[in-house]
C-alpha positions, -999 to +999 in steps of 0.1 A: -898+488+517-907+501+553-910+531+560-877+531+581-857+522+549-873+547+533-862+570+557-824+558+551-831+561+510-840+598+515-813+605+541-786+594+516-800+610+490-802+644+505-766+639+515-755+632+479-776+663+462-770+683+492-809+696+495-837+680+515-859+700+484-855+668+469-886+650+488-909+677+476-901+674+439-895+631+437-897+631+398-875+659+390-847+641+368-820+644+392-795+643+364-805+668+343-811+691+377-774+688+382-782+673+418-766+639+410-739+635+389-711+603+388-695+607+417-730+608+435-746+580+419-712+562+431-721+580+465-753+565+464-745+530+457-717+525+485-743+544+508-771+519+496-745+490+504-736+501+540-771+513+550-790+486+538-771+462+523-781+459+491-745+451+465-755+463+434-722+470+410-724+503+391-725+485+358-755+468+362-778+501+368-789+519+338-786+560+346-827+557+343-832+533+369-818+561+394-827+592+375-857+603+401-863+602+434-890+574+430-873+555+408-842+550+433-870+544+461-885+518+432-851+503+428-842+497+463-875+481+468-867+456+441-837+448+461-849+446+497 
């Protein structure tokens, strides 16, 4: 991942938890924080669709795969 679409990851993400004090804290369990919660993670995968393009149906990601900020960013690298 470049560091453009990494950019775009962190831009959607601080749109869906609604705080940029996400970045500084990228293993706090985003979950369990109450940043993200259904609606956001389906937030996060149309926003992962139209701002990258990368189609990945809500049934095929396990809530850990997306529960940090680096393991999104780990995730959309798998898919780029």
């Amino acid at each position: 991942m470049d560091e453009a679409q990494e950019l775009a990851v962190m831009r959607l993400l601080v749109e869906v938890c609604g705080t940029d004090a996400i970045d500084a804290e990228r293993d706090v369990d985003l979950f369990d924080a109450g940043l993200l919660d259904s609606i956001g993670f389906t937030q996060l995968l149309v926003g992962l669709e139209d701002e990258l393009g990368i189609s990945v149906p809500p049934t095929a990601v396990e809530r850990d795969d997306v529960a940090t900020v680096n393991r999104i960013l780990a995730f959309v690298a798998e898919r780029l």
